[in-house]
N, CA, C and O of each residue as an XYZ file, in Angstrom:
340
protein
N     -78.109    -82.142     52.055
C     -77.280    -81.028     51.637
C     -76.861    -80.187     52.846
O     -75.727    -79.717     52.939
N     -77.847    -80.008     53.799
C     -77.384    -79.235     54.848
C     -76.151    -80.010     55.606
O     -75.273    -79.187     55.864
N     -75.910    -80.938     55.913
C     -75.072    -81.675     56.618
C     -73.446    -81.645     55.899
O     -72.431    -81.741     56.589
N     -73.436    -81.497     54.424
C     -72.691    -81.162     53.534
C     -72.225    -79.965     53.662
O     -70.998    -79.928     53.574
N     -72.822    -78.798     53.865
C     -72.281    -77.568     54.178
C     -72.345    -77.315     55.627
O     -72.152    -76.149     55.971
N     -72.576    -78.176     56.522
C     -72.020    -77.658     58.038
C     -70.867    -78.304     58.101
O     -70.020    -77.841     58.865
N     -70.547    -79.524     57.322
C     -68.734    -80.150     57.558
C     -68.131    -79.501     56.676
O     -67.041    -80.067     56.590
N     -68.163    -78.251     55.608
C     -67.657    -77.713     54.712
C     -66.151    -76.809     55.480
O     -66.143    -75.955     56.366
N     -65.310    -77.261     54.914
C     -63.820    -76.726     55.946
C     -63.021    -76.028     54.394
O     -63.567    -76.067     53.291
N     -61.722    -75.456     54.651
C     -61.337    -74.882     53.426
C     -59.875    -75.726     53.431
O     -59.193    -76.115     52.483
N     -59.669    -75.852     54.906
C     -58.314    -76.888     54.695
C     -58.256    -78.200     53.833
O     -59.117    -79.079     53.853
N     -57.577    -78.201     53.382
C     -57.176    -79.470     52.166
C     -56.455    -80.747     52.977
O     -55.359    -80.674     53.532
N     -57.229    -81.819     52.929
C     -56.954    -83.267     53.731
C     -55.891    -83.941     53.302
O     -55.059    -84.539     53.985
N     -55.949    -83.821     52.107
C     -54.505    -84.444     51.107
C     -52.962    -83.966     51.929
O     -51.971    -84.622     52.249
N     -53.271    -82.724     52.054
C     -51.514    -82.438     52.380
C     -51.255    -82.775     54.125
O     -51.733    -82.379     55.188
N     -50.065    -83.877     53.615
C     -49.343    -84.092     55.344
C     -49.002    -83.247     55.867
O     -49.065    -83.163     57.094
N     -48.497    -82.282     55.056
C     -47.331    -81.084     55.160
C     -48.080    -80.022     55.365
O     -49.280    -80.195     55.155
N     -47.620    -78.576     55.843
C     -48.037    -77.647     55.969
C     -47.344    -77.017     54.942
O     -46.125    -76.976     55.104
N     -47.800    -76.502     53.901
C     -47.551    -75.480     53.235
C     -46.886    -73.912     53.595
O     -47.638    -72.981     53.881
N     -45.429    -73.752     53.544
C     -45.087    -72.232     53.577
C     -45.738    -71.097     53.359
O     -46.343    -71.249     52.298
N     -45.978    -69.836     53.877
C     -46.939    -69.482     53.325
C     -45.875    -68.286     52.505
O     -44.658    -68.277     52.689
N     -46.455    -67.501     51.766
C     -45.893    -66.551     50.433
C     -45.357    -65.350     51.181
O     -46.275    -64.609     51.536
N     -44.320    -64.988     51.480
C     -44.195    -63.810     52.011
C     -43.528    -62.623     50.983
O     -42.644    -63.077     50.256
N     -43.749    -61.511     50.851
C     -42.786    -60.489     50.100
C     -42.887    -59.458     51.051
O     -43.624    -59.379     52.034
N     -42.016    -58.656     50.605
C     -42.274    -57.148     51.160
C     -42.623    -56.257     50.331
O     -42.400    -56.608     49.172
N     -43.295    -54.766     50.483
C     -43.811    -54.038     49.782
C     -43.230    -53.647     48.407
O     -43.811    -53.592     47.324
N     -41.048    -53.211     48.928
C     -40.462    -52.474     48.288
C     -40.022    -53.556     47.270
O     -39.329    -53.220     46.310
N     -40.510    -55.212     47.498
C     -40.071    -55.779     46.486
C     -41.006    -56.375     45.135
O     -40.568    -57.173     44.306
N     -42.088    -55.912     45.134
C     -42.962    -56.050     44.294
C     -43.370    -54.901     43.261
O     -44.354    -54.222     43.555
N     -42.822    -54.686     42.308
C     -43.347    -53.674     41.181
C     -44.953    -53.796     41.072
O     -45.508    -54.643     40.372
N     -45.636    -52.821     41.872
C     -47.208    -53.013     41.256
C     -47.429    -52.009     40.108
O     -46.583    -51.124     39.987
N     -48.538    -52.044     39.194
C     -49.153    -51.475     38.274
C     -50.666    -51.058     38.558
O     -51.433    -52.021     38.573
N     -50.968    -50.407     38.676
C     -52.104    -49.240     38.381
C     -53.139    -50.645     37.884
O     -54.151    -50.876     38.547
N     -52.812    -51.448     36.788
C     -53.760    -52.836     36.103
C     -53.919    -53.857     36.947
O     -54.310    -54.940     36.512
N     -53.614    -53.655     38.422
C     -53.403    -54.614     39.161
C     -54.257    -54.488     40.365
O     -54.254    -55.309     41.282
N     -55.060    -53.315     40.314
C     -55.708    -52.980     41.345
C     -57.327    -53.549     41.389
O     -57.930    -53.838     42.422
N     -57.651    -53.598     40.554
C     -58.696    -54.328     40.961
C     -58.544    -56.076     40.102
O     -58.883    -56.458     38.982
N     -57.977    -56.676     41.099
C     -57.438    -57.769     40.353
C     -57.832    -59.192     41.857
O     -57.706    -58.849     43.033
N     -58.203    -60.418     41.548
C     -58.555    -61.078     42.809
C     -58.439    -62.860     42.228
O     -58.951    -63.466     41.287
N     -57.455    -63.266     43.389
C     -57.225    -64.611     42.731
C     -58.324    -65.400     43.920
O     -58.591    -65.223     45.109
N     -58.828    -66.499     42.664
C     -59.351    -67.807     43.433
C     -59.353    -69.144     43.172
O     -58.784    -69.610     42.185
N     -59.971    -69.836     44.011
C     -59.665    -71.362     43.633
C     -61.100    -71.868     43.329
O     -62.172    -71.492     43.803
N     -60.858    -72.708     42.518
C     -62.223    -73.943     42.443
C     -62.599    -75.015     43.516
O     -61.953    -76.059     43.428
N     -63.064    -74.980     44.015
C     -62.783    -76.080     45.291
C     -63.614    -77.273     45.234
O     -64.447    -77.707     46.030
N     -63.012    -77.901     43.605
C     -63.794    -79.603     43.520
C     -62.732    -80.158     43.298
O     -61.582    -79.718     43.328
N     -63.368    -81.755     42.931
C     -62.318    -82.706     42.678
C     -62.239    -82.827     41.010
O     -61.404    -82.948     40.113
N     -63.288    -82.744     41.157
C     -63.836    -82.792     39.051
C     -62.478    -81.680     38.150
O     -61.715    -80.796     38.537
N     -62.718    -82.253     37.008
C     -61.838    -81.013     36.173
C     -62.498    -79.959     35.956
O     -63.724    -79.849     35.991
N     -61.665    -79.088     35.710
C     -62.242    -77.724     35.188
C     -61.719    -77.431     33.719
O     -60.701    -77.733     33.096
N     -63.031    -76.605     33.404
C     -63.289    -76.770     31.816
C     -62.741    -75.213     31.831
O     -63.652    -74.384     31.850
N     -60.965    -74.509     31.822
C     -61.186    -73.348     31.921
C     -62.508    -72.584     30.981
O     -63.595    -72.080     31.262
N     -61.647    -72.851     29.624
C     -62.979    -71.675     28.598
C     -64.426    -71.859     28.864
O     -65.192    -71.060     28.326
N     -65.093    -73.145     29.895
C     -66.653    -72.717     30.182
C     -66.196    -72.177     31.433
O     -67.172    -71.430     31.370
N     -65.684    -71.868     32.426
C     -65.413    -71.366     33.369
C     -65.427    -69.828     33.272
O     -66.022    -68.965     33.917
N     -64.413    -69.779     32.061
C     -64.275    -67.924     32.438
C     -65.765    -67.828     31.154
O     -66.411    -66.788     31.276
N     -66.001    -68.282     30.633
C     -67.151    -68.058     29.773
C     -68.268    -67.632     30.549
O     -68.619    -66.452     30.525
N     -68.927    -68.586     31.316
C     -70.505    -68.804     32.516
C     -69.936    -67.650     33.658
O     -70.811    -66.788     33.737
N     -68.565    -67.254     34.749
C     -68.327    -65.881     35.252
C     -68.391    -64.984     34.378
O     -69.291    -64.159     34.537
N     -67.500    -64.831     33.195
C     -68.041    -63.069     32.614
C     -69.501    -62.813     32.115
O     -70.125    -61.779     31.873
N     -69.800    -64.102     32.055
C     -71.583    -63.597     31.515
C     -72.755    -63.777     33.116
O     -73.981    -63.676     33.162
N     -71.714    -64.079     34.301
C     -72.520    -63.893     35.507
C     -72.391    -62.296     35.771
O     -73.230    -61.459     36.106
N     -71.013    -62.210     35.487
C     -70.783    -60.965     36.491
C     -70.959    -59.839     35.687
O     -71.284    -58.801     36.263
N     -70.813    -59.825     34.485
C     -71.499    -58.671     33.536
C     -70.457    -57.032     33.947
O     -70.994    -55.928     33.856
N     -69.145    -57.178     34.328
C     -68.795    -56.431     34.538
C     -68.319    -55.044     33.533
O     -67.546    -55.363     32.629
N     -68.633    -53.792     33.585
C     -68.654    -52.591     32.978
C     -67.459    -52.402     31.697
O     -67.696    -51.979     30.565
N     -66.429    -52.744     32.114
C     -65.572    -52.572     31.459
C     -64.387    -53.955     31.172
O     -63.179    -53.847     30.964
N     -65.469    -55.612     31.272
C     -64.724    -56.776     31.111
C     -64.096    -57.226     32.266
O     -63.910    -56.627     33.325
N     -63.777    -58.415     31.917
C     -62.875    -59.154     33.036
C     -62.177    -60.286     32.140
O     -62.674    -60.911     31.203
N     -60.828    -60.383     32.710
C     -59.746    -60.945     32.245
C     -59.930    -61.995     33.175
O     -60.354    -61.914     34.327
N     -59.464    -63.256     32.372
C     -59.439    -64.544     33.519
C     -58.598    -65.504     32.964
O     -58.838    -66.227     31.998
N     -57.066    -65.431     34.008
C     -56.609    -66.278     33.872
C     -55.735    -67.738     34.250
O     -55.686    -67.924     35.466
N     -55.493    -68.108     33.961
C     -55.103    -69.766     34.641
C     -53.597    -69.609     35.279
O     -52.523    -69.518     34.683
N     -53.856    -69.608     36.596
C     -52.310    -69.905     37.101
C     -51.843    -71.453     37.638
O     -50.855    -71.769     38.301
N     -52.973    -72.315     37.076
C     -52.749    -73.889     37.424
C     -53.258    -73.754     39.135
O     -53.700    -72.829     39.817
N     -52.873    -75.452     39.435
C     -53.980    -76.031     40.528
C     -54.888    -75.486     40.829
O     -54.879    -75.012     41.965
N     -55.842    -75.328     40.160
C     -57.460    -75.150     39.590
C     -57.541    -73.601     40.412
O     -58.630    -73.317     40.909
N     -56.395    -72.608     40.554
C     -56.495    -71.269     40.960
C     -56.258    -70.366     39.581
O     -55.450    -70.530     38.667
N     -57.378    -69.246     39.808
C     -57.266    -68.339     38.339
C     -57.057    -66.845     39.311
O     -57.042    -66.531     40.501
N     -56.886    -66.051     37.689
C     -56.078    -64.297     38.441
C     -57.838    -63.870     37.708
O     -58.157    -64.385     36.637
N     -58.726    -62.997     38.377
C     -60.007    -62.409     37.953
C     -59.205    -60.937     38.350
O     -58.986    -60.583     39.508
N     -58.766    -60.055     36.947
C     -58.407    -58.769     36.513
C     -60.165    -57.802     36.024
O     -60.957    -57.852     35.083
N     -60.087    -57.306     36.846
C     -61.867    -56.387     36.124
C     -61.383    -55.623     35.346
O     -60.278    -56.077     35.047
N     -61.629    -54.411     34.666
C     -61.157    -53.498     33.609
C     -62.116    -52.360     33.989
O     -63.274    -52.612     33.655
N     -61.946    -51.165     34.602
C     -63.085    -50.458     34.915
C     -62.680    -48.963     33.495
O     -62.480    -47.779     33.765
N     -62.678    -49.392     32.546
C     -62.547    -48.345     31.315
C     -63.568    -48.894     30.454
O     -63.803    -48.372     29.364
């Protein structure tokens, strides 16, 4: 296992290509007040993901005060929205 997490890299081997990366500017994004404590991530296996045991086993890890919203934006990346009310 140790040898497994010292070759552990985040770059993805599959793509030939370099990926563009996302640019906006400030004045072009409408934010909301519901957006602030809000944090996207990825799954980083090969296996499928089972969303509903996924966000099921995180909201009952993270036990957060006022919920957490979890949702699927595809290629195994989700939006984690907390709710602090």
């Amino acid at each position: 296992m140790k040898a497994d997490l010292a070759n552990l890299n985040l770059e993805d081997e599959d793509d030939e290509e370099d990926e563009e990366p996302i640019s906006c500017e400030k004045d072009s994004i409408e934010t909301k007040d519901d957006y602030r404590f809000c944090l996207v991530g990825k799954v980083l296996t090969d296996c499928v993901v089972h969303f509903l045991f996924l966000k099921k086993t995180l909201a009952n890890l993270w036990h957060p005060l006022g919920g957490v919203s979890i949702t699927d934006i595809g290629e195994k990346r989700y939006v984690f929205c907390f709710s602090m009310r």
